[in-house]
C-alpha positions as CSV (number, residue, x, y, z in Angstrom):
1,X,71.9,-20.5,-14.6
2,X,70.2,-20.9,-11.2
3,X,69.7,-17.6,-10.6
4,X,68.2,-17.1,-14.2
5,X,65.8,-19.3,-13.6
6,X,65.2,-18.3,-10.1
7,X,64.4,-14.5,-11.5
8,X,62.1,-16.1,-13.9
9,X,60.2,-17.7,-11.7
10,X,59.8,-15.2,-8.8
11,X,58.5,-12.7,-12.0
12,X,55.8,-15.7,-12.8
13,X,54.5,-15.7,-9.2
14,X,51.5,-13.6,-9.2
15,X,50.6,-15.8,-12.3
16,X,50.2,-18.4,-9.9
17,X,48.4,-17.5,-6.9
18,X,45.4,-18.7,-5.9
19,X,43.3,-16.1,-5.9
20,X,44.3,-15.4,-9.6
21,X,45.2,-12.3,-9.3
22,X,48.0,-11.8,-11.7
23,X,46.0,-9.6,-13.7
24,X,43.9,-8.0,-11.5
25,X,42.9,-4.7,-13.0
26,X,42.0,-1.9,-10.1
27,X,39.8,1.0,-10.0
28,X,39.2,3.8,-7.6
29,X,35.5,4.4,-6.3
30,X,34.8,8.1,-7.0
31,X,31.2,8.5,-6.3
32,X,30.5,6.8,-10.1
33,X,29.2,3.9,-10.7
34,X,31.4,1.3,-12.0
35,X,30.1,-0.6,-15.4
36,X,31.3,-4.5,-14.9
37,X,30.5,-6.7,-18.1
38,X,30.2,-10.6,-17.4
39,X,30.5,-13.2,-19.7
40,X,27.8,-16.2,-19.4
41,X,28.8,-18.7,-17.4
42,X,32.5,-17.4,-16.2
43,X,32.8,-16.2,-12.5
44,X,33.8,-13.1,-12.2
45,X,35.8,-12.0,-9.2
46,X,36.1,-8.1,-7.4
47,X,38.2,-7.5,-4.4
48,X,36.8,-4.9,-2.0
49,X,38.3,-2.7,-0.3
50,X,37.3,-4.7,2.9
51,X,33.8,-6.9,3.8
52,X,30.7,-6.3,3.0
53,X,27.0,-7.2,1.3
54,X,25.5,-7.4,-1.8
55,X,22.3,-6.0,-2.8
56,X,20.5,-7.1,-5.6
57,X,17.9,-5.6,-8.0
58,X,14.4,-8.1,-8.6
59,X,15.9,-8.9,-12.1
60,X,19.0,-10.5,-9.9
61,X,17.7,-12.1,-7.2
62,X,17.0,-15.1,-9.4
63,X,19.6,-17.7,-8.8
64,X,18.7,-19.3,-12.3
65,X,19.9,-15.2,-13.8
66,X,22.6,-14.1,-11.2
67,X,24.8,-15.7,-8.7
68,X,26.8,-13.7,-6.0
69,X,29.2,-15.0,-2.7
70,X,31.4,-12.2,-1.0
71,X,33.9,-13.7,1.5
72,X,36.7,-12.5,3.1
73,X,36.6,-8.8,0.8
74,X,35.9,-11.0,-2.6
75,X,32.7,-10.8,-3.9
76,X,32.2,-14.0,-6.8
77,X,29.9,-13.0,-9.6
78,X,28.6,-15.3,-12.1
79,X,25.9,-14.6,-14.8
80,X,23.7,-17.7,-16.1
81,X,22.0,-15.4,-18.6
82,X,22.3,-12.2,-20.7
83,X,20.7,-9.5,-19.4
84,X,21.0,-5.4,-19.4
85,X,23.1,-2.7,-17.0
86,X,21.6,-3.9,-13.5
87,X,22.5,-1.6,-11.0
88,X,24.2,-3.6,-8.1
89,X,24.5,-1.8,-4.4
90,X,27.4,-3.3,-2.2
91,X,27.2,-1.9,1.4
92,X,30.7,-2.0,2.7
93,X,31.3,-3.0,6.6
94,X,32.4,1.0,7.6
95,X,28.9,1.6,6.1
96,X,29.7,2.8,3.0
97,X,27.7,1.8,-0.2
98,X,29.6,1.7,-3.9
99,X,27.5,1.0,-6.8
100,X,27.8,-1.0,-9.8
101,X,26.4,-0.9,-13.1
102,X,26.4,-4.7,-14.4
103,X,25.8,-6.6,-17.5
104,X,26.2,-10.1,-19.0
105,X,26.7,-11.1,-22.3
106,X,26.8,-14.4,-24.2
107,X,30.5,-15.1,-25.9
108,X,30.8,-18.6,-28.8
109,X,34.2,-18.9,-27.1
110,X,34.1,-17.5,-23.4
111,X,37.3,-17.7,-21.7
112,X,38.2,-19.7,-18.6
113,X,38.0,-16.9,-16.3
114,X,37.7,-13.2,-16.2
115,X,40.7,-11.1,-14.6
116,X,39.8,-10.0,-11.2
117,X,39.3,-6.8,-10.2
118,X,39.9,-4.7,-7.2
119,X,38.5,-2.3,-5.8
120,X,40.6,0.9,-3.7
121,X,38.6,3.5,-2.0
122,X,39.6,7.2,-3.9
123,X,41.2,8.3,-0.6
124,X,42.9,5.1,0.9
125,X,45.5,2.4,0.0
126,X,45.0,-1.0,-1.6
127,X,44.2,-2.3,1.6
128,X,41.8,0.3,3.4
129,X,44.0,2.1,4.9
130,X,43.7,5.7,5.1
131,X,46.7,7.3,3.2
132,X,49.0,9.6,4.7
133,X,48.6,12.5,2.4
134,X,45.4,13.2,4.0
135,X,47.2,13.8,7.4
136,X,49.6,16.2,5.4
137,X,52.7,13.9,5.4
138,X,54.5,12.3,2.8
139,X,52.9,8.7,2.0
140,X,54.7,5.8,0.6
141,X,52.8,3.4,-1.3
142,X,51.7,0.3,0.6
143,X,53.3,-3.1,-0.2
144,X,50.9,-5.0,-2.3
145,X,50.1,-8.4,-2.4
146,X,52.3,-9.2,-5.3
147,X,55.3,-6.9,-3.9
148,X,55.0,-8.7,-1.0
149,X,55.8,-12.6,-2.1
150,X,58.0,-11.4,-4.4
151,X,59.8,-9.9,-2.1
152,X,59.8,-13.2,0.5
153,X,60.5,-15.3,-2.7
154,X,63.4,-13.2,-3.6
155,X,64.9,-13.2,0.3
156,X,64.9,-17.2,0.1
157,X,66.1,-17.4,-3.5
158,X,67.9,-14.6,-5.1
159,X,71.7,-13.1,-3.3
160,X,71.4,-10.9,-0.7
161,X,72.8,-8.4,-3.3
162,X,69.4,-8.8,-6.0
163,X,66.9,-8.1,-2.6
164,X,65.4,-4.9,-3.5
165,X,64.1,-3.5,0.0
166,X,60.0,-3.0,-0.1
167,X,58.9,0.0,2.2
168,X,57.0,-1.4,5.5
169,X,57.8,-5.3,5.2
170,X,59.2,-6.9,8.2
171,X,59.9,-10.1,9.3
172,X,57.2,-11.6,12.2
173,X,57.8,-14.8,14.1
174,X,56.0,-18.1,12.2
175,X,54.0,-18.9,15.3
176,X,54.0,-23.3,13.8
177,X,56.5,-25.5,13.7
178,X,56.6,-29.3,12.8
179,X,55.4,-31.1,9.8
180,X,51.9,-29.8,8.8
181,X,50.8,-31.6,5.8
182,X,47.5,-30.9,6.3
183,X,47.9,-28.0,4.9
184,X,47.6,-29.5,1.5
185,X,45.3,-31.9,0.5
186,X,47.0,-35.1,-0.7
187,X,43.8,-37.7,-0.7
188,X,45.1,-40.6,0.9
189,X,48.6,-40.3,0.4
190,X,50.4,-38.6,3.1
191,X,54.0,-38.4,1.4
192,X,54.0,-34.5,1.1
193,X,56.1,-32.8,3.9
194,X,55.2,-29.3,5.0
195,X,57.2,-27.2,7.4
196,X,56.8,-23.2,8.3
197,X,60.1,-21.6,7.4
198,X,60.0,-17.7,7.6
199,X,57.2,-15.0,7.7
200,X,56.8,-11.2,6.7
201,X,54.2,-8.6,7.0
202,X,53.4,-5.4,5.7
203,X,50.3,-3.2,5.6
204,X,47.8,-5.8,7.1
205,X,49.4,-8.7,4.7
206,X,51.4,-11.3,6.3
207,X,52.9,-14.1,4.2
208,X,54.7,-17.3,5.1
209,X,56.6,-19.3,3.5
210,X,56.5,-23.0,3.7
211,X,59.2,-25.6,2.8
212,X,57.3,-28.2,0.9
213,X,59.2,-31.7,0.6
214,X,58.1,-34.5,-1.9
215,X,59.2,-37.8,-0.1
216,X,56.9,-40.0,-2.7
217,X,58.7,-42.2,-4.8
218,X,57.1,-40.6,-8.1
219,X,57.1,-37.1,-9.1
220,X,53.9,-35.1,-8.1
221,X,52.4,-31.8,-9.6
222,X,51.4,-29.4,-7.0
223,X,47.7,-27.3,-7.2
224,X,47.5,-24.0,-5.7
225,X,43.8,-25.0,-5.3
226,X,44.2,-27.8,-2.9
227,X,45.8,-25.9,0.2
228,X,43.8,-25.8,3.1
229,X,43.3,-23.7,5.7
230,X,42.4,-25.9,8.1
231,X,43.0,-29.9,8.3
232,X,39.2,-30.6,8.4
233,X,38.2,-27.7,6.0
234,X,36.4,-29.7,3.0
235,X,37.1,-27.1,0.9
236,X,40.3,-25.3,0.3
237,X,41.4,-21.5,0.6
238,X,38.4,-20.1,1.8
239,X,38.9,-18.8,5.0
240,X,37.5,-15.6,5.4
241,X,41.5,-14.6,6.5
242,X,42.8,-16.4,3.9
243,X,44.3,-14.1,0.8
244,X,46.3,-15.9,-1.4
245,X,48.5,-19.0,-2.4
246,X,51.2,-19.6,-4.5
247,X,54.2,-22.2,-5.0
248,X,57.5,-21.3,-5.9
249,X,57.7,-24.1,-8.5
250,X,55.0,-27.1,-9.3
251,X,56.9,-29.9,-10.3
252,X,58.6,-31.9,-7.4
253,X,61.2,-34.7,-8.3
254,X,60.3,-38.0,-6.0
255,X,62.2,-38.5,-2.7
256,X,66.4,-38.0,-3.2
257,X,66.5,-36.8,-6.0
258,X,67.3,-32.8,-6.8
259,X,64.2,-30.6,-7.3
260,X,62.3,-32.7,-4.6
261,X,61.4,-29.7,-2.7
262,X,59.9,-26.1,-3.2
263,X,58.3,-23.6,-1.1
264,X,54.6,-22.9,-0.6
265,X,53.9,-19.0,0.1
266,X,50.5,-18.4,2.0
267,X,49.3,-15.0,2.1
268,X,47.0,-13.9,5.2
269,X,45.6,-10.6,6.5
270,X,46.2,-12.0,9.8
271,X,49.5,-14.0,11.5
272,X,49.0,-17.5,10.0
273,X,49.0,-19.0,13.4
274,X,45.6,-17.2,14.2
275,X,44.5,-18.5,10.5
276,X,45.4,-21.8,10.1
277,X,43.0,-24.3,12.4
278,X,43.2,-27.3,13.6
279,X,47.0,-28.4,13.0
């Protein structure tokens, strides 16, 4: 029954990270403009294929119309009011520009977020890379993000037997050690233990995995959105290195009892050591 439950949940993990990815729906730039259609009021979120800025037509550059972030790869989009196809420049840090052609639109109902999308250059890899084909060779496909925690949830959970091998991931020392329960913000209670357990990388993506103890006396619900990435950070996740976070399961049991511990997986584009500051 374990193991059911186990494959369940390992199958659910995208659906959990913190960049809300799960959905994600990806499209190649091929010279085209790419039409986006916001809803009023509900961030939209587009993974690039690496940094860059955002330029904006007049109509946009009002903050009470249009607002924009881009950190880390992810631009954040939000619309405050309807308006036409705007077209939207985004100059890429290899100097590259990729247009878009976006629009807003008010909905009765608007949904609680839009599912991201991301962005691959025509001729790379998810991740920037420049793909193998183009040097005449045969090129595997690139663990992704979600290939890549599943395949770290399924080496600490599921028998050796279930592990399905994913082309270029590797296991890479941790780098920490000790309890760092600053990595998750608990307020003023401090009962949360957090230890690094095991790491992997593939293609630029590292993820660790984190043993996550619950030595409360009550049960708690964990929240993807309060890990840090750094003990002083006021705000959580947003570390230009930071990818993605995701918890094997939510609900922790209080202190001795089973189900009192889970594992936290943090995804990086860089060793976690170099990432996470000031533990």
């Amino acid at each position: 029954m374990r193991t059911i439950i186990n494959r369940y949940v390992i199958s659910m993990l995208a659906a959990t990270l913190f960049v809300g990815m799960a959905n994600a729906a990806t499209v190649a730039w091929r010279k085209t403009p790419i039409n986006v259609d916001l809803v009023v009021g509900v961030e939209q979120m587009v993974i690039l294929p690496q940094d860059g800025a955002v330029g904006l037509p007049p109509e946009l550059s009002n903050t009470n119309v249009f607002r924009t972030l881009v950190t880390g790869g992810t631009a954040y989009w939000t619309a405050l009011e309807p308006f036409d196809p705007k077209r939207i420049k985004v100059r890429l840090d290899s100097g590259e520009f990729i247009l878009f052609d976006v629009a807003a639109r008010v909905e009765k109902s608007p949904p609680a977020n839009m599912d991201p999308l991301q962005l691959v250059l025509s001729d790379t890899g998810p991740r920037g890379e420049a793909s193998a084909a183009r040097a005449g060779g045969a090129a595997q496909s690139p663990a992704t993000l979600f290939e890549l925690i599943r395949y770290a949830a399924q080496e600490l959970y599921s028998p050796a037997r279930l592990v399905a091998p994913v082309p270029g991931v590797r296991p890479v020392p941790v780098g920490l050690q000790g309890n760092l329960t600053a990595l998750y913000d608990q307020g003023r209670h401090k009962g949360l233990v957090v230890q690094p357990h095991k790491a992997w990388a593939a293609d630029g993506l590292y993820v660790t995995a984190f043993i996550v103890t619950n030595e409360h006396s009550h049960r708690m619900i964990l929240d993807n959105r309060k890990v840090r990435h750094s003990t002083s950070a006021r705000r959580n996740g947003v570390a230009p290195h930071f990818v993605a976070s995701t918890f094997f399961e939510t609900e922790l049991e209080p202190r001795g009892r089973p189900g009192n511990r889970t594992t936290l997986f943090i995804v990086t584009d860089q060793p976690i050591r170099s990432v996470v500051r000031g533990i």
